[in-house]
DSSP file (Angstrom, degrees, kcal/mol; ACC not computed):
  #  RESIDUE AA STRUCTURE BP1 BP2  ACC     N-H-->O    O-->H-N    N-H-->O    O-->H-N    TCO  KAPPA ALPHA  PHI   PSI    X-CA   Y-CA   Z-CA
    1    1 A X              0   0    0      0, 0.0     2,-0.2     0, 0.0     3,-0.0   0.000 360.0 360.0 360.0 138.0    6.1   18.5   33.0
    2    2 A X        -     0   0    0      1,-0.1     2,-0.5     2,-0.1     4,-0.0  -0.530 360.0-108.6 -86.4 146.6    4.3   15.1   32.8
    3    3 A X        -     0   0    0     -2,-0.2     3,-0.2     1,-0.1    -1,-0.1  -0.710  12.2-144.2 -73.9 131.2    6.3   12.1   32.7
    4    4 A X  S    S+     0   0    0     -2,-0.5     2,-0.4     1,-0.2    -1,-0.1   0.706  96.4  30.1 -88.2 -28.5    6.0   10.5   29.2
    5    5 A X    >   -     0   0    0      1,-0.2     3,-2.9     0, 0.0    -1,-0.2  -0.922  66.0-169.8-133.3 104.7    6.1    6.6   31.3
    6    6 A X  T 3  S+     0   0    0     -2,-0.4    -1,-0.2     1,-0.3     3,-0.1   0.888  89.1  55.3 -57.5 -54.6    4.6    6.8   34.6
    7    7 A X  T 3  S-     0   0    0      1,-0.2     4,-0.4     2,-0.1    -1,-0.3   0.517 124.5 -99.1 -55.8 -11.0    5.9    3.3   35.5
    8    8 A X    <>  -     0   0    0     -3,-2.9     4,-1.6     2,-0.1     5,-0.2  -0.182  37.2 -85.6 102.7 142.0    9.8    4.6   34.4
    9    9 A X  H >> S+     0   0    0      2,-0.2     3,-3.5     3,-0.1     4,-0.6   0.866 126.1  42.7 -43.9 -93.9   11.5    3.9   31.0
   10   10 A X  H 3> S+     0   0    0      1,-0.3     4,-2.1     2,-0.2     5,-0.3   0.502 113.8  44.7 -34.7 -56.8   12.8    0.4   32.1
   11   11 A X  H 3> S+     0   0    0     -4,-0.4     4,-1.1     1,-0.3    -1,-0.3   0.866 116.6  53.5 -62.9 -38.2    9.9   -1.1   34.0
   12   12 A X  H <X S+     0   0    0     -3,-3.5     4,-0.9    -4,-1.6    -1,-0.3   0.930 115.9  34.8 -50.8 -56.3    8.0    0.2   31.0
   13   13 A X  H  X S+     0   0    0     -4,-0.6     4,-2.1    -3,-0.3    -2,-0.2   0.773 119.9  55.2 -68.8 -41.0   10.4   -1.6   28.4
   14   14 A X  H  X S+     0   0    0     -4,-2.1     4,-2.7    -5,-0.2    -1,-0.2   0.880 108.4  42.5 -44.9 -49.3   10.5   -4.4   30.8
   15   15 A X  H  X S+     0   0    0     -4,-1.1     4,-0.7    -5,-0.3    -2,-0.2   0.746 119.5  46.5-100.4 -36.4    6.9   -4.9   31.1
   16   16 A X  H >X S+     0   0    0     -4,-0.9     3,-2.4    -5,-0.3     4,-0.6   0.997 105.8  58.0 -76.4 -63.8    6.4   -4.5   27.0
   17   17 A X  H >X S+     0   0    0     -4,-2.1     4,-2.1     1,-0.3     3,-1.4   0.860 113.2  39.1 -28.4 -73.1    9.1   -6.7   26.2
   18   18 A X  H 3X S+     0   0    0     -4,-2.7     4,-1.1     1,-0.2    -1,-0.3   0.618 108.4  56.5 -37.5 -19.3    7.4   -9.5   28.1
   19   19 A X  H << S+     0   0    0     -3,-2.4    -1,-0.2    -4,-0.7    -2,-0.2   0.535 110.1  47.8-104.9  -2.7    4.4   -8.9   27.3
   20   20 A X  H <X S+     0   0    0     -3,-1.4     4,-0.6    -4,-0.6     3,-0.4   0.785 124.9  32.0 -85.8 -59.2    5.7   -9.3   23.5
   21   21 A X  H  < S+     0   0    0     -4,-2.1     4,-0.4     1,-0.2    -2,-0.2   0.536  93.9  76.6 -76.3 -16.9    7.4  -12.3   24.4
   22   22 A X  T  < S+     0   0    0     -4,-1.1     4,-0.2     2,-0.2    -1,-0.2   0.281  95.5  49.5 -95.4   8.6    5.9  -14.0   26.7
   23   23 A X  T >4 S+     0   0    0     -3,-0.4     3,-0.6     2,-0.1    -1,-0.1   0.793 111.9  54.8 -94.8 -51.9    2.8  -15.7   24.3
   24   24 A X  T 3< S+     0   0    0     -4,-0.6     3,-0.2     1,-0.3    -2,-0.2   0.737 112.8  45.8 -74.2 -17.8    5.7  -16.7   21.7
   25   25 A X  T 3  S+     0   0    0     -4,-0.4    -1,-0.3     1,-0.2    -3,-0.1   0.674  92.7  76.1-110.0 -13.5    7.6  -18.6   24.7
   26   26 A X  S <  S-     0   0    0     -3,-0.6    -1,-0.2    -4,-0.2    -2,-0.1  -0.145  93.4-112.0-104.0  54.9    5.0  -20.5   26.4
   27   27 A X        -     0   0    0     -3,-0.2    -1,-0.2     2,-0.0     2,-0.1   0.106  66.7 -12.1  76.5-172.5    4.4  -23.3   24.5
   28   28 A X        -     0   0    0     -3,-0.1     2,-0.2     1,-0.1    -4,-0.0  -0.339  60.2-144.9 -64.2 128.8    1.0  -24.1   22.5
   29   29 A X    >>  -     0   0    0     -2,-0.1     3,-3.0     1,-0.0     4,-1.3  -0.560  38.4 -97.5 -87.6 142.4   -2.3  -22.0   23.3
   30   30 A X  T 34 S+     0   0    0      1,-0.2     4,-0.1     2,-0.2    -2,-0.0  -0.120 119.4  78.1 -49.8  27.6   -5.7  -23.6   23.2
   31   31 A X  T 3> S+     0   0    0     -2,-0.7     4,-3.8     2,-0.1    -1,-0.2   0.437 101.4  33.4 -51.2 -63.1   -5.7  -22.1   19.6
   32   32 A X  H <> S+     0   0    0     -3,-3.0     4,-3.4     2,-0.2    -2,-0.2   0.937 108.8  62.6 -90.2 -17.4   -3.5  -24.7   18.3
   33   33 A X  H  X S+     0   0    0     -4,-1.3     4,-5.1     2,-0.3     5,-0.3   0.978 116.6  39.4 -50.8 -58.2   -4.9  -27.7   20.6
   34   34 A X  H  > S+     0   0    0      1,-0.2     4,-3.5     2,-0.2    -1,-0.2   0.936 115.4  53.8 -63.4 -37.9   -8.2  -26.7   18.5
   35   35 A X  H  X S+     0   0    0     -4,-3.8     4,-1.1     2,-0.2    71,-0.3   0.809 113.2  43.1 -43.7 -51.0   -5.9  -26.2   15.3
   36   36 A X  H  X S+     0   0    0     -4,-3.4     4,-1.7    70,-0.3    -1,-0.2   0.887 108.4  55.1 -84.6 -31.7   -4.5  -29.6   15.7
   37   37 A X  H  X S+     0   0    0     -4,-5.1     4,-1.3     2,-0.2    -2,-0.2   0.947 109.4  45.5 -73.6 -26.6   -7.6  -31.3   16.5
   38   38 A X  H  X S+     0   0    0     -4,-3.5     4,-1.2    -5,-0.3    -3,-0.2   0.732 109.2  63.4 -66.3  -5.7   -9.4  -30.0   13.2
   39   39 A X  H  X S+     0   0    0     -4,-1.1     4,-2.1    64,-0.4     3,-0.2   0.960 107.1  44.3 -65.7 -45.1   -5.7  -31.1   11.4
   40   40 A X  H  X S+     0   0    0     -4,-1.7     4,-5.9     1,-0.2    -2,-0.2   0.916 111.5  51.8 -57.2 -52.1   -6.5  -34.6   12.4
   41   41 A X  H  < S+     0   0    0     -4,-1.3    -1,-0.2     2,-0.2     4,-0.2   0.778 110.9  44.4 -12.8 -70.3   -9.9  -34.3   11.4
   42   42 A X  H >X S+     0   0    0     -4,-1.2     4,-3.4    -3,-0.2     3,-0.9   0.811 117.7  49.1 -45.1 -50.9   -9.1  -33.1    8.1
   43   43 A X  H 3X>S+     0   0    0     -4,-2.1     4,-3.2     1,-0.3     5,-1.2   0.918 102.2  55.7 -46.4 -56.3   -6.4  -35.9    7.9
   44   44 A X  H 3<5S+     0   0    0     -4,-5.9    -1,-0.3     1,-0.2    -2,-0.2   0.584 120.9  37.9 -61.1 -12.6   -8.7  -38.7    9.1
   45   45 A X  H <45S+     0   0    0     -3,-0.9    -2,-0.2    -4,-0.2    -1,-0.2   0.670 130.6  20.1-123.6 -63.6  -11.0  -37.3    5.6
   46   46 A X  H  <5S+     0   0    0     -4,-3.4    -3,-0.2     1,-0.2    -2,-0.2   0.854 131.5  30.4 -88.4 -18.9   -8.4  -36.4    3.0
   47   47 A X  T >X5S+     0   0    0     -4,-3.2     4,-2.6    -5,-0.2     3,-1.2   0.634  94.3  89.0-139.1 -21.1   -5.0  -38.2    3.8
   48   48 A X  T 34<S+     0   0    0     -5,-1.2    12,-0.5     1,-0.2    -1,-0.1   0.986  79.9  53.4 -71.8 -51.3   -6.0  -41.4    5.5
   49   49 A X  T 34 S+     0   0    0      1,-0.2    13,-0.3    -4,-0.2    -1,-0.2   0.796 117.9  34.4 -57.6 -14.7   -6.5  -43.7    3.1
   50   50 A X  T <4 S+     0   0    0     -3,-1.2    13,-0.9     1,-0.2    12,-0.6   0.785 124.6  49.9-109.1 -44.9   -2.8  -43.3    1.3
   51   51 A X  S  < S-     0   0    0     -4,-2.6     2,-1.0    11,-0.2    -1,-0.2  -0.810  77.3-124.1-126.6 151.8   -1.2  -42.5    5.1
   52   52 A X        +     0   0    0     -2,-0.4    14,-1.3     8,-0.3    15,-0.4  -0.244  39.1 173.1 -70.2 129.5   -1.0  -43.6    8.3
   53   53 A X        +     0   0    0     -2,-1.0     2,-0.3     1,-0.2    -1,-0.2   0.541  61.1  41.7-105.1  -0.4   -2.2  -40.3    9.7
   54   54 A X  S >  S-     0   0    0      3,-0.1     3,-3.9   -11,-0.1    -1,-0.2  -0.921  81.2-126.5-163.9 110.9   -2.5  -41.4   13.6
   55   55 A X  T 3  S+     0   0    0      1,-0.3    -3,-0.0    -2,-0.3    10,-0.0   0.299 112.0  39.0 -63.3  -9.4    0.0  -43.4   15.3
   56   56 A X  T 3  S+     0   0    0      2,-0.0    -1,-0.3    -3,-0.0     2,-0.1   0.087 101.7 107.4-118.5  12.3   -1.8  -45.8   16.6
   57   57 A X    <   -     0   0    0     -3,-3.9     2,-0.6     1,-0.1    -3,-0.1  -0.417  62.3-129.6-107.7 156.0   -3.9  -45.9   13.2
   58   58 A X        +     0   0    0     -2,-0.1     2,-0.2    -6,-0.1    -5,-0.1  -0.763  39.8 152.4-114.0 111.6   -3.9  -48.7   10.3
   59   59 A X        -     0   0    0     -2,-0.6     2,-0.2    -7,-0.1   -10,-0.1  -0.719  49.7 -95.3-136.5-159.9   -3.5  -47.4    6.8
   60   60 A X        -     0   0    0    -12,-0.5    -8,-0.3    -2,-0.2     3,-0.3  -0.563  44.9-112.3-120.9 177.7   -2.1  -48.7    3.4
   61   61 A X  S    S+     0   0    0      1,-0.2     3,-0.2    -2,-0.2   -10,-0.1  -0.036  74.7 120.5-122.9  28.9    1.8  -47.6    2.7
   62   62 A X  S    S+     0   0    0    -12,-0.6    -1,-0.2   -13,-0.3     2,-0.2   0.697  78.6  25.0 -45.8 -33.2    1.4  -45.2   -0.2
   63   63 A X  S    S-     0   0    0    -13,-0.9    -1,-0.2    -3,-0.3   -11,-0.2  -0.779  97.6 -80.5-158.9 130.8    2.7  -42.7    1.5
   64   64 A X        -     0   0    0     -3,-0.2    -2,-0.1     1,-0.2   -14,-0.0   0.613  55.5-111.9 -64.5 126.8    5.0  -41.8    4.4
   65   65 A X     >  -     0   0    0      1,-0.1     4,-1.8   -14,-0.1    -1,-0.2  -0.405  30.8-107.9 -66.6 143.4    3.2  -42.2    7.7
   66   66 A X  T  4 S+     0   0    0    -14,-1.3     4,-0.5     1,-0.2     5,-0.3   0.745 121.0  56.1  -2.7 -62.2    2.5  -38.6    9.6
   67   67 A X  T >> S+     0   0    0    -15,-0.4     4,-1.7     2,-0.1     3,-1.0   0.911 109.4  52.7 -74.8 -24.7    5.2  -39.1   12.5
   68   68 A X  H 3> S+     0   0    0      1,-0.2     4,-1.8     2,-0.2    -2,-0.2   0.973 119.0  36.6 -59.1 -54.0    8.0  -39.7    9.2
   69   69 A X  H 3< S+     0   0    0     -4,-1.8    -1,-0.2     1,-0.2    -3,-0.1   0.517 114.7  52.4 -91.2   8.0    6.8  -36.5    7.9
   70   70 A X  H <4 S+     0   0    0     -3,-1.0    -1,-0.2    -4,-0.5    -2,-0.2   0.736 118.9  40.9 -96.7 -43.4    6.3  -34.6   11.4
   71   71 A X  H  < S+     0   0    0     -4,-1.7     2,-0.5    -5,-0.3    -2,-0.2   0.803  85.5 105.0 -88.1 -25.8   10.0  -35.5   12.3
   72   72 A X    ><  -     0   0    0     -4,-1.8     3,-3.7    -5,-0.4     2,-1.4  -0.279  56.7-156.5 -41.0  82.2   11.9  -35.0    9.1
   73   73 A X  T 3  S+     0   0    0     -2,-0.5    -1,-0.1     1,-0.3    -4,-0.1  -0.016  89.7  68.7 -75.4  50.4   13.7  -32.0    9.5
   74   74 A X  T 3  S+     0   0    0     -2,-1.4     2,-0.5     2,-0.0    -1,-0.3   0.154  89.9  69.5 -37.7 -30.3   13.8  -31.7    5.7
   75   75 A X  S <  S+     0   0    0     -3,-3.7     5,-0.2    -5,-0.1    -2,-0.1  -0.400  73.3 178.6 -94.6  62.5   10.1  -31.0    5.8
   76   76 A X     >  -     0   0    0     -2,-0.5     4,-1.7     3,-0.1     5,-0.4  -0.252  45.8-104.0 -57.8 140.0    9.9  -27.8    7.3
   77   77 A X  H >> S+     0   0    0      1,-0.3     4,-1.8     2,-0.2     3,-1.3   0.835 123.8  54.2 -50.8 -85.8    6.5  -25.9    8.0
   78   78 A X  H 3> S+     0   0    0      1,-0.2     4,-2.3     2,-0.2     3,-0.3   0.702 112.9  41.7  13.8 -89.0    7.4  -23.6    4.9
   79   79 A X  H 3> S+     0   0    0      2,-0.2     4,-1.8    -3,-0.2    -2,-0.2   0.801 110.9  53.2 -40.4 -50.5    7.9  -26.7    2.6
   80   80 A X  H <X S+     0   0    0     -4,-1.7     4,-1.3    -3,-1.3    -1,-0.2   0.796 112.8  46.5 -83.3 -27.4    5.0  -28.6    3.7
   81   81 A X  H  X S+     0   0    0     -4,-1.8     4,-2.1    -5,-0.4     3,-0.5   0.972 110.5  49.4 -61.5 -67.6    2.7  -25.6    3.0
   82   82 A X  H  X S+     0   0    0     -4,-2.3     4,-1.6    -5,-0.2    -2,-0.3   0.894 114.3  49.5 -48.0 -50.8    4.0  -24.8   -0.2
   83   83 A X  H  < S+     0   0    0     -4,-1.8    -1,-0.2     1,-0.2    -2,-0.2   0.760 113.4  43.6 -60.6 -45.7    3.5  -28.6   -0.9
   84   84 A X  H  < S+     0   0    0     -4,-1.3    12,-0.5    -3,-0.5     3,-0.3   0.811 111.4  52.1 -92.0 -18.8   -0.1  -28.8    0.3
   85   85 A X  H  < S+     0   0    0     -4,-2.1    -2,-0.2     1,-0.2    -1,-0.2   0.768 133.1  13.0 -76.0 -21.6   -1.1  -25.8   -1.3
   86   86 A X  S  < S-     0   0    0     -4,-1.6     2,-0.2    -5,-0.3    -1,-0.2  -0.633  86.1-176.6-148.6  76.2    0.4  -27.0   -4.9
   87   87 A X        -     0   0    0     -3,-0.3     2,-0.2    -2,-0.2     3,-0.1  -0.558  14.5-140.8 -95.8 150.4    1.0  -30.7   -4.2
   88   88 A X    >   -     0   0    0     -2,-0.2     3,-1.6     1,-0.2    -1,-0.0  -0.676  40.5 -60.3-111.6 148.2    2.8  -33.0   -7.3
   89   89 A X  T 3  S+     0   0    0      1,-0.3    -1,-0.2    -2,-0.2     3,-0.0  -0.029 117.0  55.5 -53.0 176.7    1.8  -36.5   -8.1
   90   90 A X  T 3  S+     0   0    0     -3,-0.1     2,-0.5     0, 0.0    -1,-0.3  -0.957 111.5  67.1 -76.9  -3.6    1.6  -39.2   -6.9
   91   91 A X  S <  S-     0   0    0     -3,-1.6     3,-0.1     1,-0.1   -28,-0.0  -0.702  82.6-125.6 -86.9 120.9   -0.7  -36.9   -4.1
   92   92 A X        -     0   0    0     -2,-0.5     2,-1.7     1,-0.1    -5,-0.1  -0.102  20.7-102.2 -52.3 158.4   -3.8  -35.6   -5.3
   93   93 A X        -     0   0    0      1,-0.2    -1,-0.1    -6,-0.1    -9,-0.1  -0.570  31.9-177.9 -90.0  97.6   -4.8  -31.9   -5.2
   94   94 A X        -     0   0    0     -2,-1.7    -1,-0.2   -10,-0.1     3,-0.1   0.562  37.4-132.6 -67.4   6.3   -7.4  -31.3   -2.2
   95   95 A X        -     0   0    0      1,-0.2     2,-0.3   -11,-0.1   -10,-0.1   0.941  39.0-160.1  24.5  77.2   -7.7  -27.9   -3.2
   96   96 A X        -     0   0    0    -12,-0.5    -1,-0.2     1,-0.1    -2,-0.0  -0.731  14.2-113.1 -99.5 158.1   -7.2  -26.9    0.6
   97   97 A X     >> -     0   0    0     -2,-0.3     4,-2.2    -3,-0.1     5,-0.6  -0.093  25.7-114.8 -75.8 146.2   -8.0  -23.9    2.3
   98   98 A X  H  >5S+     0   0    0      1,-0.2     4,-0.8     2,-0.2    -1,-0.1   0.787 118.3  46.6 -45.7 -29.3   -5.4  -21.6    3.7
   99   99 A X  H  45S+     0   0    0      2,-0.2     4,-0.3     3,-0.1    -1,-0.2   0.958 110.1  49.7 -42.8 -80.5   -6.9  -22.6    7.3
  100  100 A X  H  >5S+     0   0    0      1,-0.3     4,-2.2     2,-0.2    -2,-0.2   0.540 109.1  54.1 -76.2  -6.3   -7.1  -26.3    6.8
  101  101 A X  H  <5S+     0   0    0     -4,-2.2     5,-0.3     1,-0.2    -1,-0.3   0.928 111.7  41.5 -69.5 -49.9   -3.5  -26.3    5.7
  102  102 A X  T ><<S+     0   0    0     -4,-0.8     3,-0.8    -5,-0.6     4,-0.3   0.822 111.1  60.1 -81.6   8.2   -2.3  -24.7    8.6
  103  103 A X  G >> S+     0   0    0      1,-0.3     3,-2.9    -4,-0.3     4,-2.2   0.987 107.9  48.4 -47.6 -67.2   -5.0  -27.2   10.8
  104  104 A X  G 3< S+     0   0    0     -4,-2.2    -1,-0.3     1,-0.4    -2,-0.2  -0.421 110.3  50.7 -87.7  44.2   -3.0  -30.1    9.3
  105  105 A X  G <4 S+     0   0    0     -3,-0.8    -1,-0.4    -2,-0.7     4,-0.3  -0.421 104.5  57.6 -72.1   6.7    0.5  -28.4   10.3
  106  106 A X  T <> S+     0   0    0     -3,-2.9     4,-1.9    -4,-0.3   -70,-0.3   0.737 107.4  48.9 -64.1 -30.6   -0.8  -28.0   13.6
  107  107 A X  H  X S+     0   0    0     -4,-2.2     4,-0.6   -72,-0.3    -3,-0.1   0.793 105.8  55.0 -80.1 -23.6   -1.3  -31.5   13.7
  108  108 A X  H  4 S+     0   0    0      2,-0.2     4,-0.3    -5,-0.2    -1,-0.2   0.679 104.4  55.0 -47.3 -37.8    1.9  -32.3   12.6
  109  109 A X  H >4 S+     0   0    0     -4,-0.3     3,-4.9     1,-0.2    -2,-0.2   0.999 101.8  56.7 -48.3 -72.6    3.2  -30.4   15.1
  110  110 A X  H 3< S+     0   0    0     -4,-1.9    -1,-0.2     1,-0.3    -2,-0.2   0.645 103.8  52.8 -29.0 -35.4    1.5  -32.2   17.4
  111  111 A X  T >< S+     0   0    0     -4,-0.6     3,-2.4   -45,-0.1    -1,-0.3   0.591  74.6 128.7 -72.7 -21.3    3.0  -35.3   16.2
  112  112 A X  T <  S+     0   0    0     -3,-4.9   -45,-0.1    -4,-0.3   -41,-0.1  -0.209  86.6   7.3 -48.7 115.0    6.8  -33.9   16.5
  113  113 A X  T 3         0   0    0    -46,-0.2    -1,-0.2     1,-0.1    -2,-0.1   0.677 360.0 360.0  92.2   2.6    8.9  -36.9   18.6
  114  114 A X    <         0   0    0     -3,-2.4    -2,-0.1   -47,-0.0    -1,-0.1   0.182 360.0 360.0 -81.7 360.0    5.8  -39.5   18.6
């Protein structure tokens, strides 16, 4: 009878289980480095002119600069999606794309601690 996991259950389970885990635990992929530079991008377009969108960046004080609303633990990734897909005045509606939303909370991320 053939063995159903050549390597052994455990080295098998072992070996899956990391390989399951080990993307979600080392930190940000060149995925989101490109994901957060086209959130800035987007930012520097839609969002600059009401906030300061870049830390080192000049804007008018309409609304809460970027690092306030990357550090806030009240604004949770969840919230800020739901908010940018169906945003209430005084912020206008970009009609943005499911993408560019989650661009501009990659860049928020980026921002976390700035």
């Amino acid at each position: 009878m053939a063995r159903v996991f050549p390597i052994g259950p455990r080295r098998w389970l072992a070996a899956t289980v990391g390989a399951i885990l080990l993307p979600l635990l080392s930190g940000p992929s060149a995925a989101d480095d490109i994901d957060a530079e086209r959130g800035l991008s987007i930012a520097r377009t839609w969002c600059s002119s009401c906030h300061l969108v870049e830390p080192a960046g000049a804007a008018v004080d309409a609304g809460p600069p970027f690092t306030e609303v990357a550090n806030d633990p009240e604004r949770t990734p969840d919230r800020l999606r739901a908010w940018l897909a169906d945003p209430h005045p005084p912020m206008p509606d970009l009609n943005l794309s499911r993408d560019e939303i989650r661009a501009i909370l990659a860049y928020l991320e980026s921002l976390k601690d700035s």
